[in-house]
PLY file of the C-alpha trace (Angstrom):
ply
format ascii 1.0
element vertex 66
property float x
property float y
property float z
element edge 65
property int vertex1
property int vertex2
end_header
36.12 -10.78 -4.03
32.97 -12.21 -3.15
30.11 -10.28 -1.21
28.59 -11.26 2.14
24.91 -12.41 1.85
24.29 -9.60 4.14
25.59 -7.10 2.39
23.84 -8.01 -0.76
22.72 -3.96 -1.80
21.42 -3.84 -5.41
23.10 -1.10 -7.46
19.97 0.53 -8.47
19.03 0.57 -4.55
23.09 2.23 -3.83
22.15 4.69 -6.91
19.03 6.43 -4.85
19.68 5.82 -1.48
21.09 8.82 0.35
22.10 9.71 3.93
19.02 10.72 6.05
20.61 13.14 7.97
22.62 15.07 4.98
21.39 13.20 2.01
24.94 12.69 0.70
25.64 9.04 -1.12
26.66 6.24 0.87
30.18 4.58 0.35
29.81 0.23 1.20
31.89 -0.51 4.11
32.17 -4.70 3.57
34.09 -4.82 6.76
31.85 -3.58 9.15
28.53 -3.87 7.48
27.58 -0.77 6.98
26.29 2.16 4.42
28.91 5.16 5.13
27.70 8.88 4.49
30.23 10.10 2.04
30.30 13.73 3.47
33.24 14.95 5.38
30.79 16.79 7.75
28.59 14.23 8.15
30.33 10.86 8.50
27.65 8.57 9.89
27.60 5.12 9.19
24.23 2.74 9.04
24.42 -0.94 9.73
23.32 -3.37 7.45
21.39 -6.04 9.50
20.60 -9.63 7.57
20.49 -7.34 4.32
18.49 -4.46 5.56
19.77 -1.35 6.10
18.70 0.43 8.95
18.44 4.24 7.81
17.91 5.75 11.34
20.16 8.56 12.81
19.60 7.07 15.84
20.67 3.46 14.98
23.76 5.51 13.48
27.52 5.29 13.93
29.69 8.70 14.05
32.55 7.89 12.04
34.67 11.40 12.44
36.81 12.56 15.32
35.00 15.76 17.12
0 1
1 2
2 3
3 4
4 5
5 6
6 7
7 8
8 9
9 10
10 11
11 12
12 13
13 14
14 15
15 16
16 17
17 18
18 19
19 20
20 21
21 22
22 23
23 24
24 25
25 26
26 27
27 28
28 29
29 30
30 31
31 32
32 33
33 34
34 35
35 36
36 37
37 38
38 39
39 40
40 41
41 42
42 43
43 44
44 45
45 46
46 47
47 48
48 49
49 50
50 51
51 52
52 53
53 54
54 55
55 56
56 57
57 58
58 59
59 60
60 61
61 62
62 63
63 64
64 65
């Protein structure tokens, strides 16, 4: 399987990023282009724009059913 150009995240970069809101570690989403918060109270998903991920809660996707 070959990765987008866009989604393009070093592992070093996956190893200390962390979810701004929880700071849980992020699961790759390669279908929608995003960084997924890997809590199950959490959820919120960050898109990945031309390689960049844009850690802002407000730029954020809730991902769980409320």
């Amino acid at each position: 399987m070959t990765q987008t150009p866009e989604l393009d995240l070093s592992a070093e970069f996956l190893e200390i990023a962390a979810c701004p809101a929880c700071h849980s570690k992020f699961a790759v989403d390669y279908d929608t282009h995003e960084l997924v918060c890997g809590s199950t109270q959490c959820g919120l998903a960050y898109p990945v724009r031309e390689g960049i991920p844009i850690l802002l809660i407000d730029e954020a996707r809730q991902t769980l059913a409320e």
